[in-house]
N, C-alpha and C positions, 0 to 999 in steps of 0.2 A: 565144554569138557572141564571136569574136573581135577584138581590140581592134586592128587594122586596120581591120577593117569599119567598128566603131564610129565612128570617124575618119573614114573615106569618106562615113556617116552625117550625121556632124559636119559635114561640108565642105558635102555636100550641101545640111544645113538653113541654116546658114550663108548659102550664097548666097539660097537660096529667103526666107529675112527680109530682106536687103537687097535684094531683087526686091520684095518688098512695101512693104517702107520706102522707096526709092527711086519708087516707080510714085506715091507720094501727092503731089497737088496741093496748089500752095502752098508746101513745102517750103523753109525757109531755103535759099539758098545754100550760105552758109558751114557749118551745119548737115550740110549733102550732104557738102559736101567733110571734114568732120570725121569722116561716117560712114564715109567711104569710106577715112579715112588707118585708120580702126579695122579694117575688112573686109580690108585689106590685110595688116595686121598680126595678126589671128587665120586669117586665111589663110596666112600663111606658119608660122606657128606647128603649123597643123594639119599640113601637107605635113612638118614638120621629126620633128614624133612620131609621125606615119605611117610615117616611114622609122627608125626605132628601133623601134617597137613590131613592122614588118614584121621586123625582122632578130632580135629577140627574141624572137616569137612560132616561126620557123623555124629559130631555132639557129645565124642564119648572120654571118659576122664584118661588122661595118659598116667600110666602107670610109676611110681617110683623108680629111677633107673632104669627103664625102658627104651630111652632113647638113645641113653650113651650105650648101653648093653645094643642094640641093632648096627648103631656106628662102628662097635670094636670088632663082634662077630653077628655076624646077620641072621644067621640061621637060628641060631641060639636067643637073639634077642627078639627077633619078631615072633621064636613059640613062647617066648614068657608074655610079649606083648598080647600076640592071641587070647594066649588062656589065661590072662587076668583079665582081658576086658570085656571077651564074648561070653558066650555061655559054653561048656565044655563041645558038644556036637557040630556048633558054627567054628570056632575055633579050630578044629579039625579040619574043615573042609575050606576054611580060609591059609591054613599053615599050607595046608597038599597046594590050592593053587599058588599060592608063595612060591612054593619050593619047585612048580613046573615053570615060574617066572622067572626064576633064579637061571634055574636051569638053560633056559632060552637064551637069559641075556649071558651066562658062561660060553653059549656057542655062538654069540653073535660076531664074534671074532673072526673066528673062521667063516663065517660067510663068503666074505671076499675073496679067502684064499679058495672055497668050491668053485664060486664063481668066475676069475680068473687065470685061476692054478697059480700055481706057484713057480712063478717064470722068475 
């Protein structure tokens, strides 16, 4: 396995523990909010070595600004990553699955709570 995936792995489990940790009753506040500056901050970190281990793993040049731009806002910086490095069509079809990866790992949170309600 490839150390992109691994990282998409990462991201995934990632949300999926603070989907668990966040769903527990009782929950300090300030605690929440402590967790959440950390989930932020290993979340940006993950997208930051996703996009280095992506260009490393395929040989292809990382672009000026490209990786602090995916760290700050991900969306934004993995379409500038795309479409400087691919060709305009690959690019395209690499951002959409991005963006249904994003998506996935946004609801991986709630997983726990479908799965054992929100008792």
């Amino acid at each position: 396995m490839n150390a992109p995936i691994k990282i998409v792995i990462g991201l995934f489990s990632l949300n999926f523990v603070f989907g668990v940790i966040a769903g527990l009753d009782g929950l300090n506040p300030y605690i929440t909010v402590f967790l959440g500056v950390g989930y932020f901050v290993a979340y940006n970190v993950l997208v930051y070595e996703w996009c280095g281990a992506n260009s490393s793993c395929k040989a292809l040049p990382i672009p000026f600004g490209a990786k602090t731009l995916t760290a700050v806002f991900a969306p934004l910086g993995l379409a500038y990553y795309f479409f400087v490095v691919y060709r305009f069509f690959p690019a395209i079809g690499a951002y959409m699955l991005s963006l249904v990866v994003i998506t996935l790992i946004v609801i991986a949170p709630s997983i726990p709570l479908i799965i054992w309600g929100n008792t």
